[in-house]
py3Dmol code that shows the C-alpha trace and the ligand (Angstrom):
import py3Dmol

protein = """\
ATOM      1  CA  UNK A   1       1.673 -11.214 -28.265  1.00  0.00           C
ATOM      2  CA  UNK A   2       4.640 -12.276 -25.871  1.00  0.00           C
ATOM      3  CA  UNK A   3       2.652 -12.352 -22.303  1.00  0.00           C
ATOM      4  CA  UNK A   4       6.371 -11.197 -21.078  1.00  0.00           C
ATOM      5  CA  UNK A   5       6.179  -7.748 -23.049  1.00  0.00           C
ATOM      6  CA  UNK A   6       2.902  -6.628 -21.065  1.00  0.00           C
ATOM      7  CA  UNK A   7       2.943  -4.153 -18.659  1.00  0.00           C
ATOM      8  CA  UNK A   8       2.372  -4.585 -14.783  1.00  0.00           C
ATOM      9  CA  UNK A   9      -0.482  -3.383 -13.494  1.00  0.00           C
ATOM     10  CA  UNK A  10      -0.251  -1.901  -9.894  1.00  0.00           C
ATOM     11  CA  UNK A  11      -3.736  -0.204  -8.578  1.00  0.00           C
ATOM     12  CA  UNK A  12      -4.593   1.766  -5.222  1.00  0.00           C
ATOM     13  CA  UNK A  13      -7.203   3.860  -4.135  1.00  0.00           C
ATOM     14  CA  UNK A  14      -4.893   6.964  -4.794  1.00  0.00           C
ATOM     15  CA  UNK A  15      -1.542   8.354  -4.922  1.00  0.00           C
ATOM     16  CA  UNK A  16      -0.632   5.715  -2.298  1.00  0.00           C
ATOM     17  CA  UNK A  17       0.402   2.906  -4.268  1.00  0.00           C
ATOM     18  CA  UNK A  18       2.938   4.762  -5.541  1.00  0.00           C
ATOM     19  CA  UNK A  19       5.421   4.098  -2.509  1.00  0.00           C
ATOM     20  CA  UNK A  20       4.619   0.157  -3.686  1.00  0.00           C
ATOM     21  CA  UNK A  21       5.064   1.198  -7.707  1.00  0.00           C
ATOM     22  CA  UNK A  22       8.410   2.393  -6.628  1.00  0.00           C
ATOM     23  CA  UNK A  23       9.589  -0.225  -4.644  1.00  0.00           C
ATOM     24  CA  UNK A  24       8.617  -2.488  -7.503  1.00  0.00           C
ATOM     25  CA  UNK A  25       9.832  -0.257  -9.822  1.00  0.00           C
ATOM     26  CA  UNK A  26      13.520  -0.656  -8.155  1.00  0.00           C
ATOM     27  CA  UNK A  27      13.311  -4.670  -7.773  1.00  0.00           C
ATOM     28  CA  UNK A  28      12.271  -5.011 -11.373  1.00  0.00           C
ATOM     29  CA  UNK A  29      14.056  -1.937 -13.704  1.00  0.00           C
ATOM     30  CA  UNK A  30      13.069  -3.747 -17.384  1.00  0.00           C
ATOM     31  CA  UNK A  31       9.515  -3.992 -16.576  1.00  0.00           C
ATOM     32  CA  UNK A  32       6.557  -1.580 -18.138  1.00  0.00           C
ATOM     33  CA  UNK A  33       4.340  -0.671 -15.204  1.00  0.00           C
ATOM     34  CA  UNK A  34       0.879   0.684 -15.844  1.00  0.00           C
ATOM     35  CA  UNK A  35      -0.306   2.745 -12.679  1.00  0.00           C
ATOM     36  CA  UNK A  36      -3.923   3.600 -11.626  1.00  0.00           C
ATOM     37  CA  UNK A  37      -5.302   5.640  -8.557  1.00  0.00           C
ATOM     38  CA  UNK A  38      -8.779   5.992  -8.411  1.00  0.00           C
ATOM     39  CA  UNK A  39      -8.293   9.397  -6.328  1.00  0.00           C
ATOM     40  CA  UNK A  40     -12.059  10.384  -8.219  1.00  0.00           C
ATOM     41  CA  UNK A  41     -12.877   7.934  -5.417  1.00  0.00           C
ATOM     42  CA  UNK A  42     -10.693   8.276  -2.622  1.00  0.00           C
ATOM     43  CA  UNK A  43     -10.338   7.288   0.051  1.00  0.00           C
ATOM     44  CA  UNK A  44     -11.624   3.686   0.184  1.00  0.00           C
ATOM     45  CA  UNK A  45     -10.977   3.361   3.725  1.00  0.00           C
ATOM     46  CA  UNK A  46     -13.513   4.960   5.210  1.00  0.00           C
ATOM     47  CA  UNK A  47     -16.192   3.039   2.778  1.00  0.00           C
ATOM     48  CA  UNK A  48     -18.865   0.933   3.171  1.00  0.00           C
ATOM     49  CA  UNK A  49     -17.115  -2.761   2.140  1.00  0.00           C
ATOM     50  CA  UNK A  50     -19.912  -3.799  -0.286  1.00  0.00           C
ATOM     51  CA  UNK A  51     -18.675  -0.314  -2.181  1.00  0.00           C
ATOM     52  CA  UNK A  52     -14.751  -0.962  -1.669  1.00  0.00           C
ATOM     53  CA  UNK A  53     -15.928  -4.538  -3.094  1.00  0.00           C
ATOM     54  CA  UNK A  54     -17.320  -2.510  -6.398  1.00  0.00           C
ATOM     55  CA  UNK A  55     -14.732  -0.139  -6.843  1.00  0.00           C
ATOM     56  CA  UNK A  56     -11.433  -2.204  -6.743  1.00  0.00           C
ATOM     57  CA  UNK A  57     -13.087  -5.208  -8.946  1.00  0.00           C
ATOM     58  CA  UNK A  58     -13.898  -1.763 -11.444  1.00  0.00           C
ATOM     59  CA  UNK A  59     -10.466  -0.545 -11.471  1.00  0.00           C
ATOM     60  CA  UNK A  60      -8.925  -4.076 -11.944  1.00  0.00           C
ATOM     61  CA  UNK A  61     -11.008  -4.974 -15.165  1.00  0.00           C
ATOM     62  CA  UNK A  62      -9.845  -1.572 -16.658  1.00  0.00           C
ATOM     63  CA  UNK A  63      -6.091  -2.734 -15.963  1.00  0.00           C
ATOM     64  CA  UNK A  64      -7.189  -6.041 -17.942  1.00  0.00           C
ATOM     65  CA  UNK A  65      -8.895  -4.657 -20.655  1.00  0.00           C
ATOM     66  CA  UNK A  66      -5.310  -2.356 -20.785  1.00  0.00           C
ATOM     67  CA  UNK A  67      -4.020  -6.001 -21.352  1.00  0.00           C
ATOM     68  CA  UNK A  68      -1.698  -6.527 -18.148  1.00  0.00           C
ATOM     69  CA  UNK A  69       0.375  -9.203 -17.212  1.00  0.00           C
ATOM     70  CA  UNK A  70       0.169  -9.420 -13.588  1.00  0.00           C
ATOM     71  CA  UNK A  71      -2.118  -6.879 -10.739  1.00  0.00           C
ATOM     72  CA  UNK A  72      -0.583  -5.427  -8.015  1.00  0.00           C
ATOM     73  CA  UNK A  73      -3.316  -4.602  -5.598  1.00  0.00           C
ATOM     74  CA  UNK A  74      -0.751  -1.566  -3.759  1.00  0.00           C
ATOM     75  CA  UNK A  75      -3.663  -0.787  -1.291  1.00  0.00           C
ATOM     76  CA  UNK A  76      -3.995  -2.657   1.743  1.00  0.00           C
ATOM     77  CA  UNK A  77      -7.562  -1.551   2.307  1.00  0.00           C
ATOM     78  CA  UNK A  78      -8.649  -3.218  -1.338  1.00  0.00           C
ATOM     79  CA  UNK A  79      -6.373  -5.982  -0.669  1.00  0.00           C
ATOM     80  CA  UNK A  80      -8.659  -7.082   2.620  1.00  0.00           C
ATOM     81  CA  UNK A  81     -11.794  -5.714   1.122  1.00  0.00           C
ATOM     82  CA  UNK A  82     -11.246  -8.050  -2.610  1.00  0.00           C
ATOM     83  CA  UNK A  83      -8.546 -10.055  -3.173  1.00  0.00           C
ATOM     84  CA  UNK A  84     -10.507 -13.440  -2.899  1.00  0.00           C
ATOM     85  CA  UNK A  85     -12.773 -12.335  -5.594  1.00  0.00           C
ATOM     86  CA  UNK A  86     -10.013 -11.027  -7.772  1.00  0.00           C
ATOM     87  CA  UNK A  87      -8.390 -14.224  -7.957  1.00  0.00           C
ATOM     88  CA  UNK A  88     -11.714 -15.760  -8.100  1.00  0.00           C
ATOM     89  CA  UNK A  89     -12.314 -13.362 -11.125  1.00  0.00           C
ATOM     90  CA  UNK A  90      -8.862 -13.563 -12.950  1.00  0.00           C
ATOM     91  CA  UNK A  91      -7.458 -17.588 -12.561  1.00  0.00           C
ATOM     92  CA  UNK A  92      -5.176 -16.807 -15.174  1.00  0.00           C
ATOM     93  CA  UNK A  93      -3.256 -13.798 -13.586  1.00  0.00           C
ATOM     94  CA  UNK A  94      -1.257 -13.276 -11.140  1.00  0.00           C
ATOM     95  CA  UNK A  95      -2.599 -11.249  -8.510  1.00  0.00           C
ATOM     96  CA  UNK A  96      -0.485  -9.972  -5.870  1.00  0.00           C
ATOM     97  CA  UNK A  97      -1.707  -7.733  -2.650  1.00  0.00           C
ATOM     98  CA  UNK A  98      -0.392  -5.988   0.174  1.00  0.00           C
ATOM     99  CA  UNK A  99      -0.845  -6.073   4.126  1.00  0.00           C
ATOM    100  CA  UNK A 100       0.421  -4.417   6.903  1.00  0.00           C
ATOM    101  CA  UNK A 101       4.360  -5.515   7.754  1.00  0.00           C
ATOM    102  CA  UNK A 102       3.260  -6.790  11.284  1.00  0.00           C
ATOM    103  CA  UNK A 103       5.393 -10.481  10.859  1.00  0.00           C
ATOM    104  CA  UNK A 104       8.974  -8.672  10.446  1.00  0.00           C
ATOM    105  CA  UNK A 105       7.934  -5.858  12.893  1.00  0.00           C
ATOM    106  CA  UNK A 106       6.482  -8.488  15.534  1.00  0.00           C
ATOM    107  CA  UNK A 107       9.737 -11.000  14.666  1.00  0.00           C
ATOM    108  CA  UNK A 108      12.159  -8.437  15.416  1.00  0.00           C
ATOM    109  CA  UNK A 109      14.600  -8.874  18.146  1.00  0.00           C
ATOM    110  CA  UNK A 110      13.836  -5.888  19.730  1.00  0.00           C
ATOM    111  CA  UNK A 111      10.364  -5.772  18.993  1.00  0.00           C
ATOM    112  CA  UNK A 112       7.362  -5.892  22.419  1.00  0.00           C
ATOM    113  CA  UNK A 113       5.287  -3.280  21.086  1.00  0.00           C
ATOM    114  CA  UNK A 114       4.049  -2.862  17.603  1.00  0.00           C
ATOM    115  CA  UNK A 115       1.533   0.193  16.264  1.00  0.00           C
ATOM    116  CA  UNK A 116       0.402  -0.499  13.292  1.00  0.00           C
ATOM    117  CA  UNK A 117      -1.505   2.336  11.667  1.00  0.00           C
ATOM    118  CA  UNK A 118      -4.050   1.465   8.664  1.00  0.00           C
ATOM    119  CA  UNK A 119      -7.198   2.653   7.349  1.00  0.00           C
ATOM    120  CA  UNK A 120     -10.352   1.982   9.841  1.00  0.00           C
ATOM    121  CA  UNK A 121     -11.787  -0.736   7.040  1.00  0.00           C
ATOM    122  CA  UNK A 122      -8.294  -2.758   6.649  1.00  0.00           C
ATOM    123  CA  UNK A 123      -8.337  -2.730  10.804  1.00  0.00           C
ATOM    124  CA  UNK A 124     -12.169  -4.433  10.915  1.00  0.00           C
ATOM    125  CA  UNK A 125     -11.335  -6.517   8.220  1.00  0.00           C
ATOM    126  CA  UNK A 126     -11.367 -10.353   9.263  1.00  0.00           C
ATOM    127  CA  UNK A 127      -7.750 -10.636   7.077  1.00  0.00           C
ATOM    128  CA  UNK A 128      -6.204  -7.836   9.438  1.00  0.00           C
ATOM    129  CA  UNK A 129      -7.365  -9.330  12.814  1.00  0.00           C
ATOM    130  CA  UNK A 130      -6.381 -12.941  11.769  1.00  0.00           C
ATOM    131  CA  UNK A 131      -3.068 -11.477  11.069  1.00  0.00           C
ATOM    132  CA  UNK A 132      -2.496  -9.803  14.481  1.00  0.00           C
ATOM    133  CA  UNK A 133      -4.051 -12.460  15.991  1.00  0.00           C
ATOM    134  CA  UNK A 134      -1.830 -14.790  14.298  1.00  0.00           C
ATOM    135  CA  UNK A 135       1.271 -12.317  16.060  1.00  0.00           C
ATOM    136  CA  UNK A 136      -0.034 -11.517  19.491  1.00  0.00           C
ATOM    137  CA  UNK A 137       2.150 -13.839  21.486  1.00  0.00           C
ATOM    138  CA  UNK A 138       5.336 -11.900  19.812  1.00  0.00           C
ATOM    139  CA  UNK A 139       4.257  -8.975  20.317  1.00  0.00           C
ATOM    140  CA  UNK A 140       1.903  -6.730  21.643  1.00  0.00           C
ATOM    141  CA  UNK A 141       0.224  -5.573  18.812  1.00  0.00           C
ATOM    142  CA  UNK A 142      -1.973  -2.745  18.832  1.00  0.00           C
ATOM    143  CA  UNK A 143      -4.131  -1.317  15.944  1.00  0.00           C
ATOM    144  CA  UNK A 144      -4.733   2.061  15.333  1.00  0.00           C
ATOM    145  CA  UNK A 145      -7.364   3.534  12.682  1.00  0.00           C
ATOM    146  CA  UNK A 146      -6.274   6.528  11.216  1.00  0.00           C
ATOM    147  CA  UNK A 147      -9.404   8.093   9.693  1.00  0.00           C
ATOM    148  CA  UNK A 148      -8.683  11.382   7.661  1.00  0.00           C
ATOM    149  CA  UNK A 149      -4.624  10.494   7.154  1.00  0.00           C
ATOM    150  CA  UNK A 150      -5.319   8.944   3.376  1.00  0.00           C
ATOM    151  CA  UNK A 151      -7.065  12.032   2.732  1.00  0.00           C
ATOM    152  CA  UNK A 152      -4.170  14.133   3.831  1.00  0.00           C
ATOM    153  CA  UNK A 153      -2.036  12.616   1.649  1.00  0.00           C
ATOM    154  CA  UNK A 154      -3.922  13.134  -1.330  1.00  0.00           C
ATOM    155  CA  UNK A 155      -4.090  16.155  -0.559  1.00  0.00           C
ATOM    156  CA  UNK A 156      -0.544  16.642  -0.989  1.00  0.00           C
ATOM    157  CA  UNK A 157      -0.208  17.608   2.574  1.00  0.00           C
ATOM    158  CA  UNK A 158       2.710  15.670   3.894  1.00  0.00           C
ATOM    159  CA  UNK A 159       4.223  18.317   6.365  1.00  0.00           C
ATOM    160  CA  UNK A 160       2.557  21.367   8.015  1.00  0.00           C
ATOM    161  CA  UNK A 161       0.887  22.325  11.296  1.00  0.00           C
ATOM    162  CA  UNK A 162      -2.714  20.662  10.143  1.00  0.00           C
ATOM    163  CA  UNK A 163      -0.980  17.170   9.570  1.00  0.00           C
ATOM    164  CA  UNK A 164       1.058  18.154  12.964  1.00  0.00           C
ATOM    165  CA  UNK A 165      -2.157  18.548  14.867  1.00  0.00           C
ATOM    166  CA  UNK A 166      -3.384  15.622  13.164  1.00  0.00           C
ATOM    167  CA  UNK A 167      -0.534  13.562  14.365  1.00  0.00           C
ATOM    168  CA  UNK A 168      -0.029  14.528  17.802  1.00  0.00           C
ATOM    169  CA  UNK A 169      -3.991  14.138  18.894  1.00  0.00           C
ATOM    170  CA  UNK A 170      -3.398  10.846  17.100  1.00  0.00           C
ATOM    171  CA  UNK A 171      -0.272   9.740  18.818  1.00  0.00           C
ATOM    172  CA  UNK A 172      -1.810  10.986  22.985  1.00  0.00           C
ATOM    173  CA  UNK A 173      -2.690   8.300  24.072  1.00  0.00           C
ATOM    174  CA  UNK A 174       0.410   5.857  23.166  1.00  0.00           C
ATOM    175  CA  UNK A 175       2.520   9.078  25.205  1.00  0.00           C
ATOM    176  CA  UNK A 176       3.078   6.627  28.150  1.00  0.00           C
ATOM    177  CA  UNK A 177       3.394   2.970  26.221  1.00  0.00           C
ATOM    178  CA  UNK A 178       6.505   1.680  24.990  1.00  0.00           C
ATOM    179  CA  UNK A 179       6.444   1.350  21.258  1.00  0.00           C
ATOM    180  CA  UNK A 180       9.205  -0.190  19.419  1.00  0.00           C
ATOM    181  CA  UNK A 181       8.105  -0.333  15.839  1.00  0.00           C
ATOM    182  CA  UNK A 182       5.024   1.703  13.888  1.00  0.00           C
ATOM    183  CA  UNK A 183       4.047  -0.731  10.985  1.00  0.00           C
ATOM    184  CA  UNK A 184       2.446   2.070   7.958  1.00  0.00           C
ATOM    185  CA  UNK A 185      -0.605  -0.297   7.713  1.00  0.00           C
ATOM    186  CA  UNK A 186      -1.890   1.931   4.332  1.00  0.00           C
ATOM    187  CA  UNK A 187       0.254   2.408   1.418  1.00  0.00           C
ATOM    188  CA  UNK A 188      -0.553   6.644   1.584  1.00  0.00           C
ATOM    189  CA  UNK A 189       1.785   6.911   4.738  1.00  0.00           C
ATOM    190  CA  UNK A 190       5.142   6.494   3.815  1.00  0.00           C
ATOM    191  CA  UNK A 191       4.876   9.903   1.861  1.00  0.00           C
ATOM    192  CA  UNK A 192       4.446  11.036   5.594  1.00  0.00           C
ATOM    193  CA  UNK A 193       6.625   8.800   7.544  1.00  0.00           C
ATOM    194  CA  UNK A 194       8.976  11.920   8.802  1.00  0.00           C
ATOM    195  CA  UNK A 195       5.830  13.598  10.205  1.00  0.00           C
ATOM    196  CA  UNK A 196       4.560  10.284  11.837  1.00  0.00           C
ATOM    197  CA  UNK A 197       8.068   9.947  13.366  1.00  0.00           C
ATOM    198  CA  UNK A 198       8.533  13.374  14.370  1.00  0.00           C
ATOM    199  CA  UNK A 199       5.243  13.519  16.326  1.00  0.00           C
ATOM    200  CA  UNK A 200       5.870  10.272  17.543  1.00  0.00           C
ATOM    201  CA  UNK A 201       8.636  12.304  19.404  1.00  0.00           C
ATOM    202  CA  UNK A 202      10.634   9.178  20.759  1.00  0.00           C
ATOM    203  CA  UNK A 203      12.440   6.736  18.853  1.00  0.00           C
ATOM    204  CA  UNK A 204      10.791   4.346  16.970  1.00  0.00           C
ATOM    205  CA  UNK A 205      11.780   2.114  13.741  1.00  0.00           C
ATOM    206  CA  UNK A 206       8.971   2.740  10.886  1.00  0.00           C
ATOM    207  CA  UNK A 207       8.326  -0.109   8.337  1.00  0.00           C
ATOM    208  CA  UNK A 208       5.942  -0.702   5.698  1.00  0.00           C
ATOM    209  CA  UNK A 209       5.327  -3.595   3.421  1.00  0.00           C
ATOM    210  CA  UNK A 210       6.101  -2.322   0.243  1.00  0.00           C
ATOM    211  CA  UNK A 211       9.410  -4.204  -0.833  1.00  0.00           C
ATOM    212  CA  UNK A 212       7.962  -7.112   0.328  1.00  0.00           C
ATOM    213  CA  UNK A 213       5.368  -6.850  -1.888  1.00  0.00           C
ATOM    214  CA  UNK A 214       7.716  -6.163  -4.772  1.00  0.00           C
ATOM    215  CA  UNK A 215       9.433  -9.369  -4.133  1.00  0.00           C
ATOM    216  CA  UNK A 216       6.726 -11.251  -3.851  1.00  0.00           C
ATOM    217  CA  UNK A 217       5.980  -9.720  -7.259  1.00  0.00           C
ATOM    218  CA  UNK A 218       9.278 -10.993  -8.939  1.00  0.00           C
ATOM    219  CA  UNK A 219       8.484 -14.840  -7.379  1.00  0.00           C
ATOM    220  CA  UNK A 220       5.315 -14.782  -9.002  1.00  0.00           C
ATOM    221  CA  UNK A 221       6.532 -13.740 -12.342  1.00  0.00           C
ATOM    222  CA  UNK A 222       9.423 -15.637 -12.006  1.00  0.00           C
ATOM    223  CA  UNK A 223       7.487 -18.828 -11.329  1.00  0.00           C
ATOM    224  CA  UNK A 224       5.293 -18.433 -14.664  1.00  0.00           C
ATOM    225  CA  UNK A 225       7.954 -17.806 -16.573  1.00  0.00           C
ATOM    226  CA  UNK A 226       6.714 -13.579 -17.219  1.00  0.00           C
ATOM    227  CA  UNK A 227       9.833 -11.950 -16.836  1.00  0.00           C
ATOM    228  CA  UNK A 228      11.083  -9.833 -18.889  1.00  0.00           C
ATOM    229  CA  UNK A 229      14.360 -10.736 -20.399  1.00  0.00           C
ATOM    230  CA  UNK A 230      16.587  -7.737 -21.949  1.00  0.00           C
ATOM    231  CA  UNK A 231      17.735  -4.836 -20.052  1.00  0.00           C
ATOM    232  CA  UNK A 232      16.140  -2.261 -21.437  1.00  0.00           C
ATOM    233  CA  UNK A 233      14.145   0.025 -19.003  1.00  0.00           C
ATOM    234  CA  UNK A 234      11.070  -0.194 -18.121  1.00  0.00           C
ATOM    235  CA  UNK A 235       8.237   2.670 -18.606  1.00  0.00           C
ATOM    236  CA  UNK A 236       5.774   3.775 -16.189  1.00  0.00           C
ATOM    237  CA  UNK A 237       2.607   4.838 -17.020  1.00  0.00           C
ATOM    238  CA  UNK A 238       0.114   6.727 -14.746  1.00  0.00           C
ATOM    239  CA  UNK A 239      -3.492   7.122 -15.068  1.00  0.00           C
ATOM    240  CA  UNK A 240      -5.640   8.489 -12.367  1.00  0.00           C
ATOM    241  CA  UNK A 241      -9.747   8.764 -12.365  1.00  0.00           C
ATOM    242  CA  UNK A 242      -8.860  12.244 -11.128  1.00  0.00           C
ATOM    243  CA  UNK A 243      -7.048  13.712 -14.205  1.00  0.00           C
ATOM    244  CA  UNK A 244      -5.755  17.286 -11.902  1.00  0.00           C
ATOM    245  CA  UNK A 245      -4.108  14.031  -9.605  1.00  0.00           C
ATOM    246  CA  UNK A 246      -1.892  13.543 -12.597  1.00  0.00           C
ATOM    247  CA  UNK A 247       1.243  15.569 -12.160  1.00  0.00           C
ATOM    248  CA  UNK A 248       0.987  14.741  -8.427  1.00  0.00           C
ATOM    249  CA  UNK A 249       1.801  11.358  -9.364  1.00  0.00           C
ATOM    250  CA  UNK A 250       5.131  12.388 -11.112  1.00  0.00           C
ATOM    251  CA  UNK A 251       5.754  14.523  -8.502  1.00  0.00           C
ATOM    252  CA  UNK A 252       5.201  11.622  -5.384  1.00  0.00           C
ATOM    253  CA  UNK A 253       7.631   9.041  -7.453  1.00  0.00           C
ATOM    254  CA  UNK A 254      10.677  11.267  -7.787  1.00  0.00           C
ATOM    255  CA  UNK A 255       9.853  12.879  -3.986  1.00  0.00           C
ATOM    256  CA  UNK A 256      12.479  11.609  -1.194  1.00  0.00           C
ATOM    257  CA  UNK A 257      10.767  10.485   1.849  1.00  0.00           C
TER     258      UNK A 257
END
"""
ligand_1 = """\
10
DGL
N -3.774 3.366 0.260
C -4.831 2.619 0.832
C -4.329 1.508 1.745
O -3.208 1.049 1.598
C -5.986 3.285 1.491
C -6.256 4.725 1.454
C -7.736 4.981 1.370
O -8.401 5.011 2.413
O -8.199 5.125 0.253
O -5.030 1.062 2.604
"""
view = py3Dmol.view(width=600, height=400)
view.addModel(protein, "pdb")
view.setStyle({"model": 0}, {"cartoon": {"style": "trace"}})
view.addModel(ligand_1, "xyz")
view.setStyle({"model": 1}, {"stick": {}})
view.zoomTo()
view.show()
């Protein structure tokens, strides 16, 4: 079979991944997507790594035997957690991850303060501390674990006075600091990003690292010549390890936010 035809695989721990699915969904229109959450299994964030380790190696060898051309790991926590031994694992295929947008947020003109919010296991990751590390003398960049706000989210709870109350006892202690840009550090948050910003309560420019990741996506595919020619459109294809997730996923890819 023509390696070009295969779908892309994109994987998260949940309904997250689908703010990256749609992002790469836009950048590449004649491309078959195959999407898993593992929501039977959510959140990963909050996981022991050895067990994060299990799970995302688990749900990447079902994409394969699916017969995908490319992974895109849309879950930041997975993507510190595995994505050595994925590419250790699969030589042959692309693998392409996602971590918080703290470069463009720390590069900005404007930029002194950066809050990037992420799951507590992507924040004690070594990958995530190299990375702000590798920004402090841009920016002042301050981490934030936000334990619970996955679960939220696939919940289907993206406004509401519980995810209020969530966010304000979240957002306290940063009442006094200046804050320039929030960096969505987990790939569930964008389906709240009006909540975050509204109990932010001053203005602040939001980012996330999903189109990035879709480009990145393209250049890969690109380079090994697995682009689909044509311009027919794509399909997307959603499987979840929850099946009652299933017409949430629908729902979160057509929802504005
Ligand atoms: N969506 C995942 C991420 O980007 C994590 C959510 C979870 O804790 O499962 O980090």
């Amino acid at each position: 079979m023509d390696q070009r035809e295969l779908p892309i695989g994109v994987f998260d721990s949940g309904l997250g991944g689908i703010s990256v699915l749609r992002a790469c969904t836009a950048l590449l229109p004649g491309e078959d997507f195959l999407f898993f959450g593992d929501s039977a299994n959510a959140p990963y964030g909050e996981k022991p790594l050895s067990q994060v380790r299990a799970l995302t190696l688990q749900a990447a060898d079902s994409l394969v035997a699916r017969g995908v051309k490319a992974i895109v790991v849309a879950c930041n926590t997975a993507t510190s957690a595995a994505i050595s031994l994925l590419r250790e694992k699969y030589p042959g295929l692309p693998v392409i991850g996602i971590e918080p947008a703290v470069k463009p947020a720390a590069q900005a003109d404007n930029s002194s303060s950066v809050l990037v919010m992420a799951t507590p296991l992507t924040i004690q990751e070594d990958k995530y501390q190299k990375l702000a590390a590798t920004f402090s003398d841009q920016a002042n960049v301050i981490s934030l674990p936000c334990k619970g706000l996955a679960e939220l989210v696939e919940q289907g709870r993206f406004d509401g006075p519980e995810l209020d109350d969530y966010l304000q006892a979240l957002f306290l202690p940063f009442r006094y600091c200046s804050v320039e840009y929030i960096v969505l550090g987990c790939t569930h948050y964008p389906f709240v990003r009006e909540a975050i910003r509204k109990n932010f309560g001053r203005p602040v420019s939001i980012i996330d690292g999903s189109e990035g990741t879709a480009r990145q996506l393209r250049r890969q595919l690109g380079a090994r010549g697995l682009l689909r020619t044509g311009n027919t459109s794509g399909r997307i294809t959603f499987l979840n390890s929850d099946p009652a997730k299933l017409s949430l996923c629908q729902t979160l890819f057509s929802r504005e936010y």
